[in-house]
PABARO-661815 format. One record per atom (N, C-alpha, C): residue number from 1; x, y, z; atom name. Coordinates in steps of 0.1 Angstrom, whole numbers. Layout:
PABARO-661815
[NUM [X Y Z] 'CA'] ...
This chain:
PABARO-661815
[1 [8 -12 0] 'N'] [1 [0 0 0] 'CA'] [1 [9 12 0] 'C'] [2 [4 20 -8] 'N'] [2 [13 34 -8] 'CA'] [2 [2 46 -6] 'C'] [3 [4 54 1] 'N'] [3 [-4 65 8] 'CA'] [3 [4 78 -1] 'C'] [4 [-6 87 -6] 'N'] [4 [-3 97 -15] 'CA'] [4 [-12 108 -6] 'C'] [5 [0 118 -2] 'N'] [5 [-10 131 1] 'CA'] [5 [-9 143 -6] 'C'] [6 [-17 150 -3] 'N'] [6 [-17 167 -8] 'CA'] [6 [-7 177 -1] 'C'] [7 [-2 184 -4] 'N'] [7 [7 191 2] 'CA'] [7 [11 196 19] 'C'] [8 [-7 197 20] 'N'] [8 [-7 203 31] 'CA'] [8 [-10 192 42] 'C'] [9 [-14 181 37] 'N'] [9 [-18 163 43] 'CA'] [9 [-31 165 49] 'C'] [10 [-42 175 40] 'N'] [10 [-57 171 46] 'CA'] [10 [-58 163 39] 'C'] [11 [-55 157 24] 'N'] [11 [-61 143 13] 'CA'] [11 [-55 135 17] 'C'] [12 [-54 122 16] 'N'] [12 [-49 113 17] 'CA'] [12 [-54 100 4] 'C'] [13 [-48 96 -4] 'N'] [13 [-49 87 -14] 'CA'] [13 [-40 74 -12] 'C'] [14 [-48 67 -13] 'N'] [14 [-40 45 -6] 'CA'] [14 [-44 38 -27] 'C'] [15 [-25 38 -28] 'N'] [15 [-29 27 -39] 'CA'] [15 [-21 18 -34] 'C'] [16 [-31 7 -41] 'N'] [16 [-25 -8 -38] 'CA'] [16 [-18 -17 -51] 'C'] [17 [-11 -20 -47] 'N'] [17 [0 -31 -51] 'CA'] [17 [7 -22 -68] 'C'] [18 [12 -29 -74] 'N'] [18 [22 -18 -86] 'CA'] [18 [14 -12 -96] 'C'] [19 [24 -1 -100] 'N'] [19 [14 5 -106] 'CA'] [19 [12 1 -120] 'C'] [20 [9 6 -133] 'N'] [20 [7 -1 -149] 'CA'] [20 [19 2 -153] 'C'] [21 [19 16 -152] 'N'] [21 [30 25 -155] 'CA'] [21 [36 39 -150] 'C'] [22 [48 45 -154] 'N'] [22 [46 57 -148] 'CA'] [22 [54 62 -161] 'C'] [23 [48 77 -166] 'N'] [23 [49 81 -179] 'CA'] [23 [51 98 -174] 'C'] [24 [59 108 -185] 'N'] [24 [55 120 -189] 'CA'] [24 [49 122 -204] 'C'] [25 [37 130 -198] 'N'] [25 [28 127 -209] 'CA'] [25 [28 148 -215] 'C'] [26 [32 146 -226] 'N'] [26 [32 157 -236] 'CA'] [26 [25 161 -243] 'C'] [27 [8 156 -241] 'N'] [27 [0 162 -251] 'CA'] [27 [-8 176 -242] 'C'] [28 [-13 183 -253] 'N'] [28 [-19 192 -254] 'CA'] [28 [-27 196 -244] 'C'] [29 [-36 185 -243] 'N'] [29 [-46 188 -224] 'CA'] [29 [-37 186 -211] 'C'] [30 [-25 179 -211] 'N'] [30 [-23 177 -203] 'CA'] [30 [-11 194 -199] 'C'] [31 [-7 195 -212] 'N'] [31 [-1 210 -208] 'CA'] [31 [-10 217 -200] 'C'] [32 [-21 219 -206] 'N'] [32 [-34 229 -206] 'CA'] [32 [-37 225 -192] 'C'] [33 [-38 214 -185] 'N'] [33 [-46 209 -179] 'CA'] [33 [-35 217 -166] 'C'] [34 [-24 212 -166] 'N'] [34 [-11 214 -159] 'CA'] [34 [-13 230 -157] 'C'] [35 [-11 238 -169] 'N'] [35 [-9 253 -168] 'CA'] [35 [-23 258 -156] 'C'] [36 [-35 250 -164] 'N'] [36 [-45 257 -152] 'CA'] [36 [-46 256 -139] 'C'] [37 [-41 244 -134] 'N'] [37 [-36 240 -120] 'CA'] [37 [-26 246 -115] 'C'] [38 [-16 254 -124] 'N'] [38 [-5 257 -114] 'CA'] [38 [-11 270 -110] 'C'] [39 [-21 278 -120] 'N'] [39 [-24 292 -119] 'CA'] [39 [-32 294 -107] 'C'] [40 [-37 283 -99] 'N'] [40 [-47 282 -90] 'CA'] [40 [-38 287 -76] 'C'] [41 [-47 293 -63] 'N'] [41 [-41 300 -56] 'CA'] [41 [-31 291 -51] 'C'] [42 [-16 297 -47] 'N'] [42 [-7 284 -36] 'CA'] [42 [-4 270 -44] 'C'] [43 [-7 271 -57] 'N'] [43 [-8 257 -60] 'CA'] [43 [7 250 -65] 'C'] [44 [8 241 -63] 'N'] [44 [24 235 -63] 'CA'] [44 [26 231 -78] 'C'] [45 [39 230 -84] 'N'] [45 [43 226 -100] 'CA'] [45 [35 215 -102] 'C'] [46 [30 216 -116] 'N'] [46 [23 203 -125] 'CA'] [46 [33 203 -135] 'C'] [47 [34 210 -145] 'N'] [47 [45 208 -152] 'CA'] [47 [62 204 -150] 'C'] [48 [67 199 -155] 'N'] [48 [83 193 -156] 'CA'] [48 [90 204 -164] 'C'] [49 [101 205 -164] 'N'] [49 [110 218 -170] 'CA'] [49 [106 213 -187] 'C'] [50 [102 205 -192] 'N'] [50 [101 202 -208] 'CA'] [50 [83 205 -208] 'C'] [51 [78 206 -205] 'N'] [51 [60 209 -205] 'CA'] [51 [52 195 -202] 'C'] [52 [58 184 -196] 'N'] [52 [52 173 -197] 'CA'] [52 [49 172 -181] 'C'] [53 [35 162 -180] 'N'] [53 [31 162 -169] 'CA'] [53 [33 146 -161] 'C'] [54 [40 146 -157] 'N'] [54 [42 128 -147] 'CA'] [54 [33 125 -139] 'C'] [55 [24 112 -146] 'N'] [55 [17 107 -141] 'CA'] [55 [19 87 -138] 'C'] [56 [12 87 -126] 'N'] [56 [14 72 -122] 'CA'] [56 [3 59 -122] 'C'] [57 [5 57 -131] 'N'] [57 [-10 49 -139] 'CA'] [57 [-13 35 -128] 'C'] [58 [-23 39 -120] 'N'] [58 [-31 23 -116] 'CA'] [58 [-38 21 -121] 'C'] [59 [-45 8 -119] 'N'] [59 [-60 5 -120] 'CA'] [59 [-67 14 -111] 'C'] [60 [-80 15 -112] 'N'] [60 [-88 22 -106] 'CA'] [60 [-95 13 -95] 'C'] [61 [-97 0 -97] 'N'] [61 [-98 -5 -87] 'CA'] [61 [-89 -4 -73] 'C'] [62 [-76 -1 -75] 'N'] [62 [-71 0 -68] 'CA'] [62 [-64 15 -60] 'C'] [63 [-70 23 -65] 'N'] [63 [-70 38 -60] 'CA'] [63 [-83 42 -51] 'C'] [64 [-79 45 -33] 'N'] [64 [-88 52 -27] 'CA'] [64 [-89 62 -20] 'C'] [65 [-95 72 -21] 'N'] [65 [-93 84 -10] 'CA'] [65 [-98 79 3] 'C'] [66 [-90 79 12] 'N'] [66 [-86 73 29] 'CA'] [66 [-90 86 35] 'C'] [67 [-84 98 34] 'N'] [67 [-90 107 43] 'CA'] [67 [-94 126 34] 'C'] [68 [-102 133 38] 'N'] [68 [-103 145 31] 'CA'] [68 [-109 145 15] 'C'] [69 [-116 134 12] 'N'] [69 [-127 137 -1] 'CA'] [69 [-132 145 -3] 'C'] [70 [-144 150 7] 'N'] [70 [-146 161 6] 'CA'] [70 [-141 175 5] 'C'] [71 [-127 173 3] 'N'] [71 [-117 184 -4] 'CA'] [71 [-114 188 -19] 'C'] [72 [-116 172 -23] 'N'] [72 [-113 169 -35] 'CA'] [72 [-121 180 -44] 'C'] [73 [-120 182 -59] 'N'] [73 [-126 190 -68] 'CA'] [73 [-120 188 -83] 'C'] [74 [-128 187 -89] 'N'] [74 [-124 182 -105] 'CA'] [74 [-130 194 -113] 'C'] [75 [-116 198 -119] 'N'] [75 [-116 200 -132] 'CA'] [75 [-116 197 -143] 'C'] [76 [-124 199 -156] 'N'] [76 [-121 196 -171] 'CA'] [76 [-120 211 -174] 'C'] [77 [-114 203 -186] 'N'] [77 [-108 214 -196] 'CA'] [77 [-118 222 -206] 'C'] [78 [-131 210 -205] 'N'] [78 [-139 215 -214] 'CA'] [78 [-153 206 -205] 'C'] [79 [-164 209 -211] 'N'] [79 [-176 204 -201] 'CA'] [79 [-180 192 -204] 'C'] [80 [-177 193 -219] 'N'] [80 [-183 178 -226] 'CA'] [80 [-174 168 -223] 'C'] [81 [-161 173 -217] 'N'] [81 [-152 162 -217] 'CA'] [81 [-151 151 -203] 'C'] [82 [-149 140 -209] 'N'] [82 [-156 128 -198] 'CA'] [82 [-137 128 -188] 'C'] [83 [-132 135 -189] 'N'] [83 [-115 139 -183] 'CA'] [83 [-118 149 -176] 'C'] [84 [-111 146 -162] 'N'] [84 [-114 154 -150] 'CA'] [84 [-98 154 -146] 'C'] [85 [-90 167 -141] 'N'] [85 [-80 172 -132] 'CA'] [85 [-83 172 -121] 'C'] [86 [-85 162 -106] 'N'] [86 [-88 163 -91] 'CA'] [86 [-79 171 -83] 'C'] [87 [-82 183 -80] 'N'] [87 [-72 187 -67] 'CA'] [87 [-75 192 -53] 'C'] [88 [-70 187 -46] 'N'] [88 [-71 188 -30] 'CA'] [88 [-75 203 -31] 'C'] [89 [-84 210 -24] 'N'] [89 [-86 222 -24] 'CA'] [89 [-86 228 -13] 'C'] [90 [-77 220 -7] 'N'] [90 [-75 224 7] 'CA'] [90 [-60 235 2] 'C'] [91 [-52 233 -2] 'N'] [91 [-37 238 -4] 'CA'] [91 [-39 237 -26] 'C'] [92 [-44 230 -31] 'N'] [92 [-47 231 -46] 'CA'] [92 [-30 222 -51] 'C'] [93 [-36 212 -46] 'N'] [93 [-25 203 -48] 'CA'] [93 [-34 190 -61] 'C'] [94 [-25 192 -73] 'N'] [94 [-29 178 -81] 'CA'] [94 [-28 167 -73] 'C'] [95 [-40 160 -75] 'N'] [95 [-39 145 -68] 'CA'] [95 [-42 133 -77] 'C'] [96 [-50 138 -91] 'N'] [96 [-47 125 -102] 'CA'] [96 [-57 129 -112] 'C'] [97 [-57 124 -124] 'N'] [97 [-69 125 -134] 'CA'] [97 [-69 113 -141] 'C'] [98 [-88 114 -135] 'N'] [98 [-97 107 -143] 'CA'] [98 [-103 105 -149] 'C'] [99 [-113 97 -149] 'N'] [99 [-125 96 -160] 'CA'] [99 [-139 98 -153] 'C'] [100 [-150 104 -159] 'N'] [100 [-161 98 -154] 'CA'] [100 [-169 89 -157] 'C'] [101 [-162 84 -170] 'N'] [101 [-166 68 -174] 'CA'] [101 [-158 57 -184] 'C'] [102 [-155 50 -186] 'N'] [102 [-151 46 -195] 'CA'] [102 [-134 40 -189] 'C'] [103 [-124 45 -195] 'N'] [103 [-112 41 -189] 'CA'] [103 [-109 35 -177] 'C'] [104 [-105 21 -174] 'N'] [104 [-100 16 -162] 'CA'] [104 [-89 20 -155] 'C'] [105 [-83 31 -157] 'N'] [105 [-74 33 -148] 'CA'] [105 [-81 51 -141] 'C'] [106 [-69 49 -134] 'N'] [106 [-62 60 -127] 'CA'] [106 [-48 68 -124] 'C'] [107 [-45 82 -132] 'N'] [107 [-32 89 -134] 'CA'] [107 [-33 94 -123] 'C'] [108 [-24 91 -112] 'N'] [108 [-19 96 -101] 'CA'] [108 [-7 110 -105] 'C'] [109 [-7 121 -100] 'N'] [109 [1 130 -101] 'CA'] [109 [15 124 -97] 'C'] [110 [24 123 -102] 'N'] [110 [37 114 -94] 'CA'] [110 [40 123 -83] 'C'] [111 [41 136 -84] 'N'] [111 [47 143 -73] 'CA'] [111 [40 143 -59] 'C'] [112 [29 134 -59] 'N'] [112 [21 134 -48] 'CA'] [112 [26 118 -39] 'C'] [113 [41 110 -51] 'N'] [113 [43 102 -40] 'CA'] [113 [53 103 -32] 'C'] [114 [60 122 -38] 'N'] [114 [72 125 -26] 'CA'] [114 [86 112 -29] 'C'] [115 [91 108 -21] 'N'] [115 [99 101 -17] 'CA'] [115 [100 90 -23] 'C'] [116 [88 83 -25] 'N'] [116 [83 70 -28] 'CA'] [116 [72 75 -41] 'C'] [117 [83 78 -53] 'N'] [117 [76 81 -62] 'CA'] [117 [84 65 -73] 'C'] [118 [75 64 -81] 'N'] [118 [87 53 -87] 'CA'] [118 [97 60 -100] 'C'] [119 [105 53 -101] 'N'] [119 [111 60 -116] 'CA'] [119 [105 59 -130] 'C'] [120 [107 73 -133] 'N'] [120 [99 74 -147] 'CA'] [120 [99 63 -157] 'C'] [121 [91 57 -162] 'N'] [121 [97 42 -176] 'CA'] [121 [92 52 -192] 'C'] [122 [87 57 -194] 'N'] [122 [89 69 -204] 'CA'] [122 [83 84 -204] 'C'] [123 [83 89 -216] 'N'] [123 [80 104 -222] 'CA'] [123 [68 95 -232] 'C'] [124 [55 103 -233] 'N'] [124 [49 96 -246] 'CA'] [124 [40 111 -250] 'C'] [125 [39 114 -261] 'N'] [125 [31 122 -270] 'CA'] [125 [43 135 -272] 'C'] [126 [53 131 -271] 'N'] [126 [62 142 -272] 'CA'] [126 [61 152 -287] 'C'] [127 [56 147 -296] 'N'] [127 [55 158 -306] 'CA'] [127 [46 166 -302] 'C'] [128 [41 167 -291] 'N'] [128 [28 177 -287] 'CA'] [128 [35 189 -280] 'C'] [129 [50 188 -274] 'N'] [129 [56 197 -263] 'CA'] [129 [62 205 -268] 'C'] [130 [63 220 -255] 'N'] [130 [66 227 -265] 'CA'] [130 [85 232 -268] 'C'] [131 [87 239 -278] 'N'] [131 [103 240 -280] 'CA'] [131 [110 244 -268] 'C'] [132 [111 236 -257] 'N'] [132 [122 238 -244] 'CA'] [132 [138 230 -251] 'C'] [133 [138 231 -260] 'N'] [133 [151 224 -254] 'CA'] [133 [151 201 -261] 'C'] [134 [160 198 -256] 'N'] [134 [161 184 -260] 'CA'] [134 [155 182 -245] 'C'] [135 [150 172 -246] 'N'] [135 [145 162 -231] 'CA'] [135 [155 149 -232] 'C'] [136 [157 144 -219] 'N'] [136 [166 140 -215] 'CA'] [136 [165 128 -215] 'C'] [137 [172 120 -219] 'N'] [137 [179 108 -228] 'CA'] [137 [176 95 -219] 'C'] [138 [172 99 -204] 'N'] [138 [171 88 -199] 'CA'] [138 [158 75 -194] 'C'] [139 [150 78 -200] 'N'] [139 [140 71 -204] 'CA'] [139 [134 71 -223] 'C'] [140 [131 62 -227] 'N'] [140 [127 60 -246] 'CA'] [140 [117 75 -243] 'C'] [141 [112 80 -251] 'N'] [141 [105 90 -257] 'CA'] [141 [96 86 -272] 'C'] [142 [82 89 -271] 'N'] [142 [75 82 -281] 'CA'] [142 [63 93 -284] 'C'] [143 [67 94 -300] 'N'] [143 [57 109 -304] 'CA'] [143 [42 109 -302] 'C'] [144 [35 91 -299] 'N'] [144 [23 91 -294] 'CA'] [144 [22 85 -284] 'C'] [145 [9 74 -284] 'N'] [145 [9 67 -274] 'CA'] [145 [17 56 -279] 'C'] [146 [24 49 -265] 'N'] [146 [34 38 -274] 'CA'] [146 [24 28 -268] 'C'] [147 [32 20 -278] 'N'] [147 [21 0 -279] 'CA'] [147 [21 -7 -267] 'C'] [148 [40 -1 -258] 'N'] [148 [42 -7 -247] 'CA'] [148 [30 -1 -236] 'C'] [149 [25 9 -234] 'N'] [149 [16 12 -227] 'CA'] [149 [5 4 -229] 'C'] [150 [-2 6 -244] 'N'] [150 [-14 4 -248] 'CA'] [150 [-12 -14 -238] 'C'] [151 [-2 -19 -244] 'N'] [151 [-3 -33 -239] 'CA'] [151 [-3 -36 -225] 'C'] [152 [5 -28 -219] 'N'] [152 [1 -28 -202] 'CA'] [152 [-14 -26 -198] 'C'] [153 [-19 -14 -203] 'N'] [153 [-32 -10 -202] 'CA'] [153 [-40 -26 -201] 'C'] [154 [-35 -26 -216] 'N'] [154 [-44 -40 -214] 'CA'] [154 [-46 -52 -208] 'C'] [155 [-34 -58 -203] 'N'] [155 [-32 -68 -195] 'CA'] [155 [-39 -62 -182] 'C'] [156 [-37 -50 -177] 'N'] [156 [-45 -43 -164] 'CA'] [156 [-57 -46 -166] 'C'] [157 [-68 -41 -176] 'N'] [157 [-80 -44 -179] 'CA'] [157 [-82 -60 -174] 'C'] [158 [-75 -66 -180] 'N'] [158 [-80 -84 -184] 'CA'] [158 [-79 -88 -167] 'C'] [159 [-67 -84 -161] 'N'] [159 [-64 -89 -148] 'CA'] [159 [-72 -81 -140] 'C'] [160 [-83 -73 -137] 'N'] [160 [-95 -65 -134] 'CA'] [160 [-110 -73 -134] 'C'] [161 [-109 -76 -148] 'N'] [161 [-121 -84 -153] 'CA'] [161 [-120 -101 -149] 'C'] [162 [-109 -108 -147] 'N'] [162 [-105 -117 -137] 'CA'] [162 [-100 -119 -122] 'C'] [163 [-105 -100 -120] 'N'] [163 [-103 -99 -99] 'CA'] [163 [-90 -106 -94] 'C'] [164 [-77 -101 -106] 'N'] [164 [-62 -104 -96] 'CA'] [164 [-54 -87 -92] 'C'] 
């Protein structure tokens, strides 16, 4: 079990056992999504020095808010969109983006596991970021979604729908 807080430690988030993956993700909402969170009062970095935002992919079965939900607050970028930005609105701390239907997981903000964050395994949508510079060599980088993901995704799904 790994316990994920908000800056200020009113939220508290318990994920269980490993995660799918852990990714910096370079597309367009996620900039957007990043920029609007940081502009929020007190609110701590979403963005990484290259425009990408680090997220830590569970299942959703296995992500739960333990203490301060009632803090929680979701944003989209747009109304129709079924993608939600959750932040503690106690201190306006990213704590993960979801869905409100459809996708089986859960993108944990990585910086919300501190200490016990895992190490990054890629960069993906990178032709979406913007001109900072080269990004840094030490994880693969992939201009969309890569297949390795898609295929973790998947096996997550199947092992969900078989309760392991």
């Amino acid at each position: 079990m790994t316990t994920l807080r908000c800056a200020c430690g009113s939220v508290e988030l318990e994920a269980r056992g490993a995660p799918i993956a852990c990714a910096a993700c370079y597309c367009k909402d996620c900039q957007e999504g990043g920029r609007r969170i940081e502009a929020l009062p007190n609110a701590r970095p979403v963005l990484d020095p290259h425009g990408g935002t680090e997220l830590v992919l569970y299942r959703r079965d296995r992500v739960r808010c333990s203490r301060g939900e009632e803090l929680l607050r979701a944003y989209k970028l747009d109304e129709r969109s079924i993608t939600k930005r959750v932040v503690a609105s106690c201190c306006n701390s990213a704590m993960y983006l979801g869905f409100e239907r459809g996708p089986h997981w859960v993108s944990l903000y990585r910086a919300r596991f501190a200490e016990n964050a895992p190490p990054l395994q890629m960069r993906m949508q990178t032709k979406s970021r913007p001109a900072t510079g080269e990004l840094p060599s030490d994880v693969p980088g992939y201009p969309g979604l890569p297949l390795v993901l898609v295929g973790k995704l998947v096996a997550a799904r199947i092992a969900m729908l078989v309760s392991r």
